[in-house]
Structure formats: C-alpha cells, structure tokens
C-alpha positions in Angstrom: -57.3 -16.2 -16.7 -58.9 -14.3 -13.8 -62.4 -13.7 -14.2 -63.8 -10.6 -12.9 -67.4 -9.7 -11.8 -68.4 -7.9 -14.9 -67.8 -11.0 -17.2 -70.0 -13.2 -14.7 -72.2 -10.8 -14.9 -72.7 -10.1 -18.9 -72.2 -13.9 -19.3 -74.8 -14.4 -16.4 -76.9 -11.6 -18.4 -76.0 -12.7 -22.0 -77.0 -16.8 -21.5 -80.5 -15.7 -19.9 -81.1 -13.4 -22.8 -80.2 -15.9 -24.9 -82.8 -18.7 -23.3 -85.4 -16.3 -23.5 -84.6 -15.2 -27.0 -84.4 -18.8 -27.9 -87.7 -20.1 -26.5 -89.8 -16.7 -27.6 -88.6 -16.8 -31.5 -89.2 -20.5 -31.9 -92.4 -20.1 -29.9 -92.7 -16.9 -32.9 -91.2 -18.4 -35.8 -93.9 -21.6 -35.1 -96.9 -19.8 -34.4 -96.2 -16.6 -37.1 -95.7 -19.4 -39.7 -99.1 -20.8 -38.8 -100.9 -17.3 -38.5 -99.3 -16.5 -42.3 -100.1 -19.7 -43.9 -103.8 -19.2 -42.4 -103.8 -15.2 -43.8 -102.4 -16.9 -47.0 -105.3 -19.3 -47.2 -107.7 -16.7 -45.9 -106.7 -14.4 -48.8 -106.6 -17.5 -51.7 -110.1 -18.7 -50.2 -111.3 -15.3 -50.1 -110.0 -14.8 -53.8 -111.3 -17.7 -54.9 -114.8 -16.7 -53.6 -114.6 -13.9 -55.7 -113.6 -15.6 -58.7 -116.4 -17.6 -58.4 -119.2 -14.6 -58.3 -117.1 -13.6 -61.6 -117.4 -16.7 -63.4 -121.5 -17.0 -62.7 -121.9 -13.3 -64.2 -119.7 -14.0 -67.4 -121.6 -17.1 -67.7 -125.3 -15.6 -67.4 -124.1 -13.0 -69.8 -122.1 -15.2 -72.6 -125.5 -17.6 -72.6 -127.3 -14.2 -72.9 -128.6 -15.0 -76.5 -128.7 -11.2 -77.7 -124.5 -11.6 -76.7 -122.1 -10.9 -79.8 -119.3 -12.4 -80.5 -117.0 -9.4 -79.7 -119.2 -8.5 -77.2 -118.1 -12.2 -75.8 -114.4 -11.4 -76.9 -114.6 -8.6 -75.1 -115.8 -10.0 -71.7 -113.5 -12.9 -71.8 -110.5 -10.1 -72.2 -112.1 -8.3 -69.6 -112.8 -11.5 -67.1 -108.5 -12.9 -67.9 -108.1 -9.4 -66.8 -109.3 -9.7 -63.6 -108.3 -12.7 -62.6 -105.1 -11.9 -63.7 -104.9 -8.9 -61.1 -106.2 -11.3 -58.6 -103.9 -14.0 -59.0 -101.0 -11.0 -58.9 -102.5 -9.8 -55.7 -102.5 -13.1 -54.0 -99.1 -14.0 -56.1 -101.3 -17.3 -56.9 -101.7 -19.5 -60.0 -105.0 -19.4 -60.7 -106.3 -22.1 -63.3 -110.0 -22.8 -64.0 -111.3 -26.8 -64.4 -113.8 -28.4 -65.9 -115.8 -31.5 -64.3 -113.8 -34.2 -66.1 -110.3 -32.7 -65.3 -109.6 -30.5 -68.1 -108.1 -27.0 -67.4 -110.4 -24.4 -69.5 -108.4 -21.1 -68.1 -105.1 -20.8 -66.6 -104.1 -17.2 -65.2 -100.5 -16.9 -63.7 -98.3 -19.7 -65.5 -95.5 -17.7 -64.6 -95.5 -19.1 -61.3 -95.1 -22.8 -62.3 -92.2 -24.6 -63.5 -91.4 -26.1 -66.7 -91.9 -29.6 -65.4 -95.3 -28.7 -64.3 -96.4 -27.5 -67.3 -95.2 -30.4 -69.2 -97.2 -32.4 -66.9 -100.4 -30.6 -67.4 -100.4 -30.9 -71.3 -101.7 -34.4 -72.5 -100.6 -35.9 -75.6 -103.5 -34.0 -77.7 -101.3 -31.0 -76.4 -104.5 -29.7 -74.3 -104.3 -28.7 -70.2 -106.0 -31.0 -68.1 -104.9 -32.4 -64.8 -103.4 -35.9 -65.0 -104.5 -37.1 -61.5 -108.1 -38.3 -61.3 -107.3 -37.3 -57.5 -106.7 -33.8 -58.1 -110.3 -33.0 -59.2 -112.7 -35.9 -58.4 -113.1 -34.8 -54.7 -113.9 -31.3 -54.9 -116.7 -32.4 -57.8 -118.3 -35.3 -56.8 -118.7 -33.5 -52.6 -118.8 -30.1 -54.2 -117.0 -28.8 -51.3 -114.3 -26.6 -50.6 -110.4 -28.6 -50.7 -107.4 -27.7 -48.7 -104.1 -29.8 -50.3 -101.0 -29.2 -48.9 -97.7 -30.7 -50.6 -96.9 -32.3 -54.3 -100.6 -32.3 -55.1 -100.6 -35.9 -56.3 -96.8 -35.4 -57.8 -97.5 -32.6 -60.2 -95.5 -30.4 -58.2 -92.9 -33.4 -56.9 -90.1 -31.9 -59.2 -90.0 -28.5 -57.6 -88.9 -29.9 -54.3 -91.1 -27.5 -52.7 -94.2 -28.1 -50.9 -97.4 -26.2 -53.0 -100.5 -24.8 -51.1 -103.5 -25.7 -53.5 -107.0 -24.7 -52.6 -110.6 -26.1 -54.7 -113.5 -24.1 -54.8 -116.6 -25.8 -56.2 -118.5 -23.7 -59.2 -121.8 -24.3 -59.7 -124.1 -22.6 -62.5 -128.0 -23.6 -62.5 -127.6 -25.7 -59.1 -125.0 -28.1 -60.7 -121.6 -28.6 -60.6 -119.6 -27.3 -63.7 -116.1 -27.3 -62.3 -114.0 -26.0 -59.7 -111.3 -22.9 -59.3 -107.6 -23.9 -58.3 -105.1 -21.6 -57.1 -101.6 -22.8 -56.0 -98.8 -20.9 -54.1 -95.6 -22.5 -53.7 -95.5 -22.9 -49.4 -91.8 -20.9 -49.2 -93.7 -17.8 -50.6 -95.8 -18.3 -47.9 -92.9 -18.8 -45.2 -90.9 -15.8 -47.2 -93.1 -13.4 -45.0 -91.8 -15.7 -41.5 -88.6 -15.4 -42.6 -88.4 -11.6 -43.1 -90.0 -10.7 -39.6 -87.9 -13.7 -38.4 -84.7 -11.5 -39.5 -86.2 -8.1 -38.2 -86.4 -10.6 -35.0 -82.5 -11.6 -35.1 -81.5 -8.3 -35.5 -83.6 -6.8 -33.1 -82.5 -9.4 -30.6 -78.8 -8.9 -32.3 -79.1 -5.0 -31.3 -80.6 -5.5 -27.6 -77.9 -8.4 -26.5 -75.1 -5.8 -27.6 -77.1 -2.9 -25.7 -77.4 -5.7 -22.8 -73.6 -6.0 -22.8 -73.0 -2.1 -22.7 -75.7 -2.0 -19.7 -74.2 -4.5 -18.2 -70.9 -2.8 -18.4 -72.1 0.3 -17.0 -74.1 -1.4 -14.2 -70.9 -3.7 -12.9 -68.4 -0.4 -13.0 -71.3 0.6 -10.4 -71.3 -2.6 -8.2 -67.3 -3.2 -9.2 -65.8 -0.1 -8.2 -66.8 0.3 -4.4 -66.1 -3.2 -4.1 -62.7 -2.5 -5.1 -62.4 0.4 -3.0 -63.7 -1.9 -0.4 -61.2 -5.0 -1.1 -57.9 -1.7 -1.2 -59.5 -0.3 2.2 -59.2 -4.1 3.7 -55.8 -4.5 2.6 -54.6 -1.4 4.3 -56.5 -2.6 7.0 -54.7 -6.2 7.0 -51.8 -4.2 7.1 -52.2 -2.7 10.1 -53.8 0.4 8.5 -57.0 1.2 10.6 -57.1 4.8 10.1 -58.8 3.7 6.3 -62.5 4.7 6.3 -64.3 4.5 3.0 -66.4 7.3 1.2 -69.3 5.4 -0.5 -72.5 7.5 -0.2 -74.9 4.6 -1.9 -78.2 3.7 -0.2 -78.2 0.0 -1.9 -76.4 -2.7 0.2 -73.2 -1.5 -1.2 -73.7 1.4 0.8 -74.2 -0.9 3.8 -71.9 -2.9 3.2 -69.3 0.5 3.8 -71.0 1.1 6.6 -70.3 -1.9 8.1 -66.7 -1.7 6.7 -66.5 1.6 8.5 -67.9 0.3 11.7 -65.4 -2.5 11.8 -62.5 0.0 11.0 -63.3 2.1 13.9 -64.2 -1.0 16.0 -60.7 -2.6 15.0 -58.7 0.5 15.5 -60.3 0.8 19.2 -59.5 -2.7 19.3 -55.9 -2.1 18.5 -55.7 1.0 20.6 -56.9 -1.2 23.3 -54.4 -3.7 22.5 -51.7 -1.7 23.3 -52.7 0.0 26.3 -53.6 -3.3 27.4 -50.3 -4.1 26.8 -48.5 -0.9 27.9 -50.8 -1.3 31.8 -49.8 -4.8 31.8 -46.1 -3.9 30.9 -46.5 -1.2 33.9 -48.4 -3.2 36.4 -45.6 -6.5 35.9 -42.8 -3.8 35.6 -43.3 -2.0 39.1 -43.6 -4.6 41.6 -40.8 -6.9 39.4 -38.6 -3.9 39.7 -39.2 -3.9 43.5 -38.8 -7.4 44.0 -35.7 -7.3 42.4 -34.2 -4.2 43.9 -34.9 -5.7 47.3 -33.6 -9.0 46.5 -30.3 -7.7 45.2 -30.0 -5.1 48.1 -30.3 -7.8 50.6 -28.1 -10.5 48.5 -25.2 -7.7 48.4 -25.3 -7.0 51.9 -26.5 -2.6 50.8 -29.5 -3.7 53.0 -28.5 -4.4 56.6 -29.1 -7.6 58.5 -31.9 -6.0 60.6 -33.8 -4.2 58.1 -34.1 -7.5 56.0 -37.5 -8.8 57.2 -38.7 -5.6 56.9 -38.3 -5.7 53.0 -38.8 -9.5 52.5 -42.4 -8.2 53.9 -42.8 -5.4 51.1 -41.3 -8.7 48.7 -44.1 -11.0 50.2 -46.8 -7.7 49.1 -45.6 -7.0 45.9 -45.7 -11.1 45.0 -49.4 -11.0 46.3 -49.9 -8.2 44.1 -48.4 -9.8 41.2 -50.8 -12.9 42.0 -53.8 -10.5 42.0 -53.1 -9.2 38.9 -52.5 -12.2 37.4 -55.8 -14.0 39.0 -58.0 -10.8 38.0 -56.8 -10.7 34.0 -57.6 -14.2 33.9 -60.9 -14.1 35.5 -61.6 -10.8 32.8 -60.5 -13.5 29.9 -62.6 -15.8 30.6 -65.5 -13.5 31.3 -65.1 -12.2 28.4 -64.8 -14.9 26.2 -68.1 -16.2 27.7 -65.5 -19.6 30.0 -67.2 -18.3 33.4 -70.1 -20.5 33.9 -72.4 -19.1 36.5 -74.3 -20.7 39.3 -77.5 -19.2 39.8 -79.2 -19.9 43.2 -81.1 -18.3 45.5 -79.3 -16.4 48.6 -80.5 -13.1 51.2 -78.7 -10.0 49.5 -78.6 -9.0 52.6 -77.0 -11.1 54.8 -73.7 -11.5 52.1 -73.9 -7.6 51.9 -73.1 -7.9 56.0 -70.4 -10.4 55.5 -68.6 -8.2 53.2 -68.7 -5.4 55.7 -67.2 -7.9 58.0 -64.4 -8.8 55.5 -63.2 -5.2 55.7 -63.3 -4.6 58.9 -60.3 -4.0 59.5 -59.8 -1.4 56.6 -62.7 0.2 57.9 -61.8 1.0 61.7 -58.7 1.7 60.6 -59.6 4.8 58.4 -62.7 5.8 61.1 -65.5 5.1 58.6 -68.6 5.1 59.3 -71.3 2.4 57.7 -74.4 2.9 57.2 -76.6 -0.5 56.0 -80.2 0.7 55.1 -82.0 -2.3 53.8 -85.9 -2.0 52.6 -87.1 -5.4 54.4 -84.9 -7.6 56.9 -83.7 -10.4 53.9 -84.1 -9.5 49.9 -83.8 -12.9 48.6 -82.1 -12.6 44.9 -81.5 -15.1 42.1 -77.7 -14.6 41.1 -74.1 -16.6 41.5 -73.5 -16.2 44.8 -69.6 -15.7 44.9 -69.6 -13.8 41.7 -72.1 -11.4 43.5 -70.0 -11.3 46.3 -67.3 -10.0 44.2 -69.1 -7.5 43.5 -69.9 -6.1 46.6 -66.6 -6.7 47.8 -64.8 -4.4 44.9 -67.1 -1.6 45.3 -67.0 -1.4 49.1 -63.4 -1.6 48.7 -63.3 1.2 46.3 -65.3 3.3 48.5 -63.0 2.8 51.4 -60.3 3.4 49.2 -61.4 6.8 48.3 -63.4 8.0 51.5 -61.3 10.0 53.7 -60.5 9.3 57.2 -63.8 9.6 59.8 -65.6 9.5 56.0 -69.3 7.8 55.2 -70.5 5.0 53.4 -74.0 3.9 52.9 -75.5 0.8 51.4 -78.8 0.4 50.3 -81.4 -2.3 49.4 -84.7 -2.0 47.7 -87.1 -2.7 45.6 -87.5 -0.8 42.1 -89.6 -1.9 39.3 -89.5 -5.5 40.4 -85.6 -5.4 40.7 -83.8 -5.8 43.8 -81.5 -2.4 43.4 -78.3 -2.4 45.0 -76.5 0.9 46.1 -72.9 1.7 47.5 -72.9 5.3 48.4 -69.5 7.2 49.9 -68.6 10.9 50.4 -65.0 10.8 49.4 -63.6 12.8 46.2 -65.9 12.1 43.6 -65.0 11.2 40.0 -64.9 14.2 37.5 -67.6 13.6 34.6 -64.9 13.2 32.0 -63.5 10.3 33.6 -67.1 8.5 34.8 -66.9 7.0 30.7 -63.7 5.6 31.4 -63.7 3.4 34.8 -64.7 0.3 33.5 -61.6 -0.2 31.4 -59.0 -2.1 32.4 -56.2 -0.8 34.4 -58.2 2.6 34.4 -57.5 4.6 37.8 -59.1 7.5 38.5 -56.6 8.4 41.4 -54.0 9.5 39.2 -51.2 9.4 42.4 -52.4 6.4 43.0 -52.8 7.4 46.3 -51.1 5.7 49.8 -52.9 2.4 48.4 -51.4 0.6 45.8 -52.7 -2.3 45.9 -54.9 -1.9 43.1 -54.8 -3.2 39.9 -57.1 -1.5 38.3 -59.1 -4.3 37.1 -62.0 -4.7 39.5 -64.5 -2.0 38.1 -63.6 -4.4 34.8 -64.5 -7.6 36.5 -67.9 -5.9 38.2 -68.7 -4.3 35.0 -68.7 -8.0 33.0 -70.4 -10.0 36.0 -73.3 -7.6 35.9 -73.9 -8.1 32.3 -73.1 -11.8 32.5 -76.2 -12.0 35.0 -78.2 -9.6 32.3 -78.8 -6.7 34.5 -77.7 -3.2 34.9 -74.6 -1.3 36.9 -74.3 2.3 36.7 -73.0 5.5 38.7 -73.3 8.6 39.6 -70.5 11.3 41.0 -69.5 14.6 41.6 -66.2 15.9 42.6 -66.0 17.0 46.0 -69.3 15.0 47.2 -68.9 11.5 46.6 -69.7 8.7 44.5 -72.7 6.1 44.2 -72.9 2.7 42.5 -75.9 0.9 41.6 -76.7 -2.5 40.4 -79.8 -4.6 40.0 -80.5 -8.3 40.5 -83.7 -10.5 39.8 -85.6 -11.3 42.8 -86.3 -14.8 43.8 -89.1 -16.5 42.3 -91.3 -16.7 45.5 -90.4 -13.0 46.5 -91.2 -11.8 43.0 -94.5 -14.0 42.9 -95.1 -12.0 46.4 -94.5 -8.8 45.7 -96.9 -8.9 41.9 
C-alpha cells in the first residue's frame, strides 16, 4: 500500500499528539491525585478542627450544674446533628474516642463495612478500637495523626486503602480523647478519575479535530504538489509548453516559480536544440553537397579536363570549411562545459592587437580599408590567455572587414576605463539593426542574411568571443546603427604592476 503525504503527515501529527498527551496527563493524573488527597485532608483536618470547638462547648455546658437532663438530651441530639452534616459534607466517618481506646460517638457508619464493624465491637458488644496502635500515639504526643492504609488491619478486608486522620481533644489542659475521621482513599481518587475522563475525552475530541486539520492542511500542501508532479510529466514528455498557476507566497509558491523558470528555460533549451541542429544540418549540408557535386562532375567526365583544378580548389575550400566548423563547435563545447583551461599571463595588448592586423593583411588591402590603431599609451600590459585573446581580436577584426565596404574604416582603440584596459573595434560598414543586436551571440546567427560574397563563415565566432570573455570574467558588448557602423568593446584586467601604477 502506497502511502501518501497526508497519512505521514496525520500519523506524523497524531504520534506527537499522542507523546504530549501522554507525558501531560500522567504528569496531571500524578500531581491532581496529590493536590485532591491534600484538599481532602485539608477539608477532614479542617473538619475535625471544628469538631473539636464543638465538643469543648457541649462539654462546658453538660458539666454546667444548672444543665437538665433534657436539656442534655437535647444538646447531645443537637451536637449528633452536626457532626452528622459534617461527616456528610466531607463524606467522612467520623467517630469520637476516648483515652483508653473506646469509641464514645460514631457519626457516619454508613460508610464502613460490615467487617469493620464487627471488628470494632468487643465481646461486651461495646465500640472500642482493637489496636492499642490506633490510639496510643495521638494520646500519649497529643498531636495531630496522618495514617494512610489498613489502619493497623481494621480496614484490611475492604481491600482499599483508608485515609484516617487524629485530632487530639483536650478539656481543662488534658487529654480526654481524640476525633477520627476515615475516608476510604478511592473516594478521594473518584474526583482524579472524573477530571481524568473530562481529560480523555477532551484529548479524544482534539486528536480527531487534529486529524480533520490535518486533512485540510495536506489537501493544501498535496494538491500543487500534484499539479506540480502532472506538469513534470508532461514535461518529461516532451511537453514544455506546461506552466503552472499556483499563486501561493509559501515555498510552494516558489517552488512553481522555479518549476516555471525551468519550463521556460527547458523549452528555450529545446528550441535551441533544434536550431542547433537544423544550422548544423545546414552548415554540414551545403559544402557536403558541393563536395559531392564536384566530385561526381569530375568522376563522370560533365566537368572537363581543364576546369578540374579549378573545382578540386573550391573542394579543397569547402573541406577547410567543414574543418572550421568542426574545430569551432568543439572549442564552444568545451567552453561551455567549463574543459577550456585558461593560461593567464601577462602580454602588451598592444603589440598582439598589431599582429592581428598583420594576419589580415591581405584581406585588408584587398578591400582598400583603411586602419586606424589609436592606443592610450605605447604598451597596455593585460592579465588574460594570450591565444584565447588573440581569438578574440582576430574574430572581430575579421567581422569588421567582413562587413566594411570597399575603401571602408576601421578603428581600434585602447584605454584605460575604471581600472580596466577597454578594448574597442570600431568600422563604418552596414550596421546591425537593433532587433538583431540580442541575437549575435548565438550560434550560427548571421546577420548578413545573403550571406554576402563571403561564405566562409560559420557563424560561430561572435559565440566563441562571447564565452571567452566571460570565461576571463569580464565584459563584451556593442553598439550599432544601420547605415553607420558597428563597435565592439571588451575589457581585460591590467597587469599587476600597471594596475599598482596607475592607483
């Protein structure tokens, strides 16, 4: 059997409430069964107090020698009275003993058992206590006498413990006997055991509220989370159009969020998959087809004998190309899986920017451009990977003189800005519309839609520069309008000793 979040949680919920329950009504059931047994003996000592104060005012007035004999009747009847409502208030047997044991007044017999009684008679048939123990304390210390249990075995055949307190009465500054009252100890703990129930039901009542609320709250937590498990399903499926509608501030609400960020993220992802695909598709497919045309026409004899080196060269270009491409995506792999390992070391920005001039030389005369190096000081020493740098350089000279027309200008700058070493390529050629300026560092992105007379591109080298800039942890950006021209900037840290200079 599967089990689901709301039964981990209501058991979860259920077994704490339980602990808690459990330690808090034994810690109650001990310490109410102390507090009630202490009110009980409160009330029984405070009861037998007053008993006492009765007994010394009958006595003065039954020695009073202008007393009657109904007049005595009467206050007898009237004192039994009393202590009868007494021992009913305290529900107490309440029994009055003389110095040598025997019991002169017994209130509240109703309480005892028949083996208790039988005890207390002797064989005269007269009520005294059989246990010298039971009164020779309280009347030799003339002190007040706790006794909790059988009381010497006169209660042994109830099987319940007895609560018996002693109070001392004295007439004239002596002793004359003592005032008992006895409460079986389960009357006591009958009082315990009716809050203890009021307890057990009340705990009863708020575990089965616990389990409703508990219910209620999972359906909360449980029901996004399902949306949320459906939504990634879809999504495992190929899906990633799903986007969840969970407005909740909590972390469930986040954790939409998220799932909505990765949606979007994975279906750009899988949009990028497949153009990446469908440009690598293209970029193998063109010179491939090319290669093989030529190949065919010059194996079948369409091409003739003396045009044949002519389109083994455009062969040998297309191969290069297809090299190219296939250097560049695996240079972009393993720059972006974090493979390329980077030398950093310290080298004159300037001097590799004037190498890389050199490089295109050739490209340059042969479109009339003009190039315009405007460094800030003679050498700008920069901590960076040399040949990654040079890269760098390399692409975006290459795509100005790509772009720049015939007899067009390029200019490259050096200087310092906000301790950075800030490179610039600047040209005049088209331009790149705005909508488009987003888009050039993806792969196989070209903003010459023709593709122009070149097509030797593959459209990967504004990729490449884009992920070697961020490798080294700096900025690239650029800046364009159509029909003026384009400009590329990048920044490098400065050499130690130049930085130290320049502070």
């Amino acid at each position: 059997m599967r089990k689901t979040l709301y039964s981990k949680i209501a058991t979860f919920f259920i077994i704490i409430l339980i602990i808690i329950t459990t330690i808090t009504g034994g810690m109650l059931y001990f310490f109410l069964g102390n507090f009630v047994t202490q009110e009980k003996e409160r009330s029984l000592n405070s009861a037998g107090d007053s008993i006492n104060i009765m007994l010394k005012n009958y006595t003065e007035k039954i020695n009073d020698p202008v007393m009657t004999q109904t007049l005595q009747n009467y206050l007898l009847s009237y004192f039994l009275g009393n202590l009868e409502l007494i021992g009913d208030n305290v529900e107490a047997t309440i029994w009055v003993v003389s110095k040598n044991g025997d019991i002169v007044i017994l209130v509240n017999e109703k309480y005892l058992d028949n083996s208790v009684m039988a005890k207390l008679r002797d064989v005269t048939g007269n009520l005294r206590l059989p246990d010298k123990r039971q009164y020779e304390k309280v009347m030799k210390e003339g002190q007040y006498v706790k006794e909790t249990g059988d009381f010497y075995g006169l209660f042994k055949d109830t099987n319940v413990s007895w609560l018996t307190i002693e109070k001392p009465y004295s007439y004239n500054e002596e002793i004359q006997g003592a005032i008992y009252l006895s409460i079986r100890v389960p009357e006591i703990n009958n009082a315990r055991t009716n809050v203890f129930k009021f307890y057990i039901i009340s705990i009863s009542i708020a575990i089965l509220v616990s389990a409703l609320l508990v219910y209620i709250f999972s359906l909360k937590i449980t029901k996004p989370l399902k949306l949320i498990n459906n939504a990634a399903r879809e999504i495992a499926n190929g899906e990633f159009s799903k986007r969840l509608d969970i407005s909740s501030e909590d972390e469930i609400g986040q954790l939409a969020e998220s799932f909505n960020h990765m949606a979007v993220a994975l279906e750009n992802l899988e949009e990028m998959r497949r153009g990446f695909i469908a440009n690598v598709s293209h970029e193998l497919r063109t010179p491939m087809t090319s290669i093989h045309g030529f190949i065919e026409g010059i194996l079948d004899g369409t091409i003739p004998p003396e045009r044949e080196r002519e389109y083994l060269s455009i062969v040998s270009d297309e191969t290069k190309r297809l090299s190219r491409l296939t250097n560049d995506l695996l240079d972009l792999a393993r720059m972006e899986s974090g493979e390329m390992k980077l030398t950093f070391v310290t080298f004159d920005i300037n001097e590799l920017i004037r190498r890389c001039i050199i490089k295109l030389e050739n490209q340059i005369v042969t479109k009339n451009i003009q190039i315009e190096a405007n460094f800030h000081e003679e050498a700008a020493h920069v901590y960076a990977d040399k040949d990654s740098i040079e890269r760098v350089v390399l692409n975006l000279l290459h795509n100005a003189v790509k772009f720049v027309q015939d007899g067009g200008q390029i200019i490259i700058e050096t200087e310092m800005s906000k301790g950075k070493v800030m490179v610039s390529v600047k040209d005049n050629g088209a331009g790149i519309d705005s909508e488009e300026i987003g888009l050039i560092w993806d792969r196989f992105y070209k903003s010459d839609k023709s593709r122009g007379k070149d097509k030797s591109g593959t459209g990967l080298g504004l990729a490449i520069v884009k992920n070697i800039i961020n490798e080294h942890g700096q900025e690239i950006r650029v800046e364009s309008e159509i029909g003026k021209g384009t400009v590329f900037y990048f920044t490098l840290n400065p050499a130690k000793e130049d930085n130290e200079n320049n502070m």
